[in-house]
N, C-alpha and C positions, 0 to 999 in steps of 0.2 A: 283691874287686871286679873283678880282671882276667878271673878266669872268668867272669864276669855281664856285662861289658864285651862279650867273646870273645862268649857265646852270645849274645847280643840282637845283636850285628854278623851274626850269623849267620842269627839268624832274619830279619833284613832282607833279604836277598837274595831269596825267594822272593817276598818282597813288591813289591820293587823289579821283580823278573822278570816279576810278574801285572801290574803298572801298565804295564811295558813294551809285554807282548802286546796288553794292552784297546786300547790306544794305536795302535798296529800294525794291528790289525783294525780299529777305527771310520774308520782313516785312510783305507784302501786296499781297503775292503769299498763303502762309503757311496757311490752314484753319482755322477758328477762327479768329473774330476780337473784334473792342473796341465793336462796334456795336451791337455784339451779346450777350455782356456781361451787356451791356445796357438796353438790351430788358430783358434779363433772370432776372435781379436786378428788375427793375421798371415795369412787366408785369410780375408774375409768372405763369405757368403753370395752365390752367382751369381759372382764374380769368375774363380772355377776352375771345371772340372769335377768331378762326384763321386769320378770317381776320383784326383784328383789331389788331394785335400783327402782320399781315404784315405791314399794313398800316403805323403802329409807326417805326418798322422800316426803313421802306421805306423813312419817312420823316427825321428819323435822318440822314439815311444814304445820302441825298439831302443834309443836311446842314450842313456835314460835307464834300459835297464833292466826297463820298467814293462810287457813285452810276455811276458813268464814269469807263472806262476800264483800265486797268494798264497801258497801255503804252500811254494812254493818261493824267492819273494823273503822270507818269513819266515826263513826257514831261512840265507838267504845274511844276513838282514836279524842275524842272533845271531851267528852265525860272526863276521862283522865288529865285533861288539861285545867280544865277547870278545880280540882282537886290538887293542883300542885305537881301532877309525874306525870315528866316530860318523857316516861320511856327508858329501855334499856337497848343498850346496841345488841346488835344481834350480833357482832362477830367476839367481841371482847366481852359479854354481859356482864356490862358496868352501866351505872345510868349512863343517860346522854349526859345531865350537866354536867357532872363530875368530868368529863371528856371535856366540855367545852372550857370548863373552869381550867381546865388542867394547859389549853392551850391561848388562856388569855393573856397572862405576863411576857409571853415574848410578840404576840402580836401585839400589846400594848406598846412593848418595846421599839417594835420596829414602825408602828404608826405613829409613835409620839417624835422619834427621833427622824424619822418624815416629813412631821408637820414643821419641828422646828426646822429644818434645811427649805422647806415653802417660804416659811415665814423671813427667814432672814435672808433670802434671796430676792424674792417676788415683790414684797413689798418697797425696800430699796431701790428697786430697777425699777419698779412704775412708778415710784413720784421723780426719782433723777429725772428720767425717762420725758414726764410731763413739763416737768419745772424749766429743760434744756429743748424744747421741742426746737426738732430742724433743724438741728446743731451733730455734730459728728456724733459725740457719744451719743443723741438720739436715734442716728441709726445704726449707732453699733450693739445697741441693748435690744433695740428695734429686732435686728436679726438673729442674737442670741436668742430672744423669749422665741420667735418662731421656729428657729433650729429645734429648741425644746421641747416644742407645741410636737413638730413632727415626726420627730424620731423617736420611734416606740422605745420604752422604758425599761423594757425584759434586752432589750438589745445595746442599750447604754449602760445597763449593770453588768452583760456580758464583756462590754470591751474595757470598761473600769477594771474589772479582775482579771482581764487576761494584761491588762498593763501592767496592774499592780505585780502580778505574778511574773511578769517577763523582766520588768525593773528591779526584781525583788523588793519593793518597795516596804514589804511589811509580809508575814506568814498570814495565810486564810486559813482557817483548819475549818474545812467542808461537812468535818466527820462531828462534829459535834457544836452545840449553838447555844455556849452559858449563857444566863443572864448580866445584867450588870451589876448586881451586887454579887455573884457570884465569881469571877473574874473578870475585873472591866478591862482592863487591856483588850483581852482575847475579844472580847464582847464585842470592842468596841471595831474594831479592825474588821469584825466579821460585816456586823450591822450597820459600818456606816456605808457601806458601799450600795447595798441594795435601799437604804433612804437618802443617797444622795441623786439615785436615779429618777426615785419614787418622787422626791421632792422637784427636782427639774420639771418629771414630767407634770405636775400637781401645778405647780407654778407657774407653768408657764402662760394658764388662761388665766391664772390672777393675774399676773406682771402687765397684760393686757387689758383687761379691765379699769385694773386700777390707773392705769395710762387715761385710756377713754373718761375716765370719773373725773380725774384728776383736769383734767383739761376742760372739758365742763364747767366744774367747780370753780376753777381759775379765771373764769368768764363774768362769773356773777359779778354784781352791782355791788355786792355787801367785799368782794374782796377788793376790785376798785378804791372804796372806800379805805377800806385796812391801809391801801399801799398812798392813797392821798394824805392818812394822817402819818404817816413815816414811819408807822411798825416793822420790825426788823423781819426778814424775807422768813425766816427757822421759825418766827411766832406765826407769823402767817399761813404758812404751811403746814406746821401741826397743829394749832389750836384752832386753824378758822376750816381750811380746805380739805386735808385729807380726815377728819372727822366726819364732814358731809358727806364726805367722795366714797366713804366707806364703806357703806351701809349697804350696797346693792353686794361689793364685795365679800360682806362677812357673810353671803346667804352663801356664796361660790365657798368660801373655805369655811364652813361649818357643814355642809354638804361632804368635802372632799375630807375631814377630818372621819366624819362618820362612816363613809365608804373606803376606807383605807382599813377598817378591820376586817369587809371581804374582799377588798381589792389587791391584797398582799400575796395572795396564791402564788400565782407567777413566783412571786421573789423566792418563797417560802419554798418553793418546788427545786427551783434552783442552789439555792442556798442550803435547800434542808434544814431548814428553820422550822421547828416541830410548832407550830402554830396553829393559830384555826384556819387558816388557809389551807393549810396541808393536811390537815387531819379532817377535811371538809372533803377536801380532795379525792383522799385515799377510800375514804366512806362512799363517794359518789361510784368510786371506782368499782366498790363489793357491793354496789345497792347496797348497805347497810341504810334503810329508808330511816329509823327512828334516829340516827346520829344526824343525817341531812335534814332531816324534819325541825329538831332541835335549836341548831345551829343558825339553818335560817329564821327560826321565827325570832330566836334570840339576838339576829341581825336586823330583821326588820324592825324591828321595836325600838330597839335603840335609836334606828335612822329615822322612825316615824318622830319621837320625842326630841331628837335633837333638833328636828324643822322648829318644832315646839318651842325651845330656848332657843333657837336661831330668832324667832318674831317676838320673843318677849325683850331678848337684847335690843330689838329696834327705839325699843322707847329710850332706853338707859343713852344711846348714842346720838339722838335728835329728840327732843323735847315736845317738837311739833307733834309725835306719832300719838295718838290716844286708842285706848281700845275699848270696843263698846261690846 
């Protein structure tokens, strides 16, 4: 397993290297930069003369660097990577990570408390689901997971809080987004509403799958057996079936765990959840290139390495799995 570890670590890096460059090039290819936005902000239009609205730019675009040719600030752009500095943002000149660092506790936040509303939704509703096949609550879970499937998630968070807000059910306070060690209460009022959407919508292709696996699994010969020697239906279903049935599963939510750190935008935008989502967002918004540059490669890696422990998990859940 350490050489199969070794090599797929390895084959990552090319991958991570290709996402890097795409990244690189759409940023600082694509017309429109921070620089112009610069100049448009603090020189309007008639204020200055032409050439002094070149000039200004000319000199920001020197000290920022941005006045070399692409494949030469590429080039400086890897050198530095490899050396450890990820860059300083051009609007705030603060590094990037310290930026990214700065918005991972609350999108940890709001992707963990996510995952667990996936978890204790999706997977309850696909084995009931399997175990009752045909049966009423089969198609009333049936239709739940596909209501969920279809109705986009930015729009189920929106009528969750305009209930909450009409019922008074609880205060949102929009204007600010503690964490949970910092006020759980407030915290938690705020954050569960956009991960109960998130998780719906997250869930809903588990709840499905795990159905399909589920029913499958319930087919084999070895469970047959189980139910001829009279083992009780709760031993059967967790120890023999949904441990088989699993496995394709955990690839779908080890996947959707990993992409919930950039998939939170939306939430983050609406909520105002100072996260990497939003502060991804706002950068994309000023071309600030070295913040988006950061952020994603700091994204892709992650996702590259969790596929990684997603296929080493396989063995620890079926014995059968060997890796060569």
């Amino acid at each position: 397993m350490r050489n199969y570890a070794i090599r797929r670590a390895l084959i990552n890096i090319p991958v991570i290297w290709f996402v890097v460059t795409l990244v690189f090039l759409a940023a600082n290819v694509l017309p429109g930069d921070f620089v112009a936005q610069q100049v448009a902000a603090q020189n309007p239009i008639g204020a200055d003369s032409p050439e002094q609205r070149q000039r200004f730019e000319q000199q920001v675009r020197e000290e920022l660097g941005l006045h070399r040719p692409v494949h030469e600030r590429y080039v400086r752009y890897m050198a530095d990577l490899l050396q450890g500095d990820f860059g300083t943002s051009f609007q705030t000149r603060r590094p990037t990570v310290d930026m990214f660092m700065d918005g991972v506790p609350k999108t940890a936040q709001l992707s963990i408390m996510t995952f667990i509303v996936l978890v204790v939704i999706s997977i309850p509703i696909g084995v009931i689901s399997a175990i009752r096949q045909d049966t009423i609550i089969d198609y009333v879970l049936r239709v739940f997971s596909i209501t969920a499937l279809a109705a986009p998630n930015f729009w189920v968070a929106t009528m969750i809080l305009l209930y909450v807000v009409h019922w008074n059910l609880w205060e949102v306070q929009l204007t600010r987004s503690p964490l949970i060690w910092e006020d759980p209460w407030a915290s938690f009022k705020l954050y569960i509403i956009p991960a109960t959407a998130g998780g719906l919508a997250a869930g809903a292709g588990v709840m499905r799958l795990l159905r399909s696996q589920m029913l499958e699994v319930l087919r084999q010969d070895y469970i047959r057996t189980a139910w001829s020697k009279g083992m009780r239906e709760r031993s059967i279903i967790t120890r023999h079936a949904l441990k088989n049935a699993f496995i394709p599963v955990l690839t779908i939510m080890g996947l959707t765990l990993a992409t919930l750190l950039s998939g939170n935008v939306v939430f983050e935008w609406i909520f105002n959840i100072d996260g990497i989502g939003n502060k991804m967002l706002v950068a994309i918004r000023s071309r600030d290139v070295p913040v988006m540059q950061t952020f994603i490669l700091i994204i892709a890696t992650f996702v590259v390495f969790v596929n990684l422990g997603i296929d080493l998990l396989y063995g620890a859940l079926d014995p059968r799995i060997r890796f060569s």
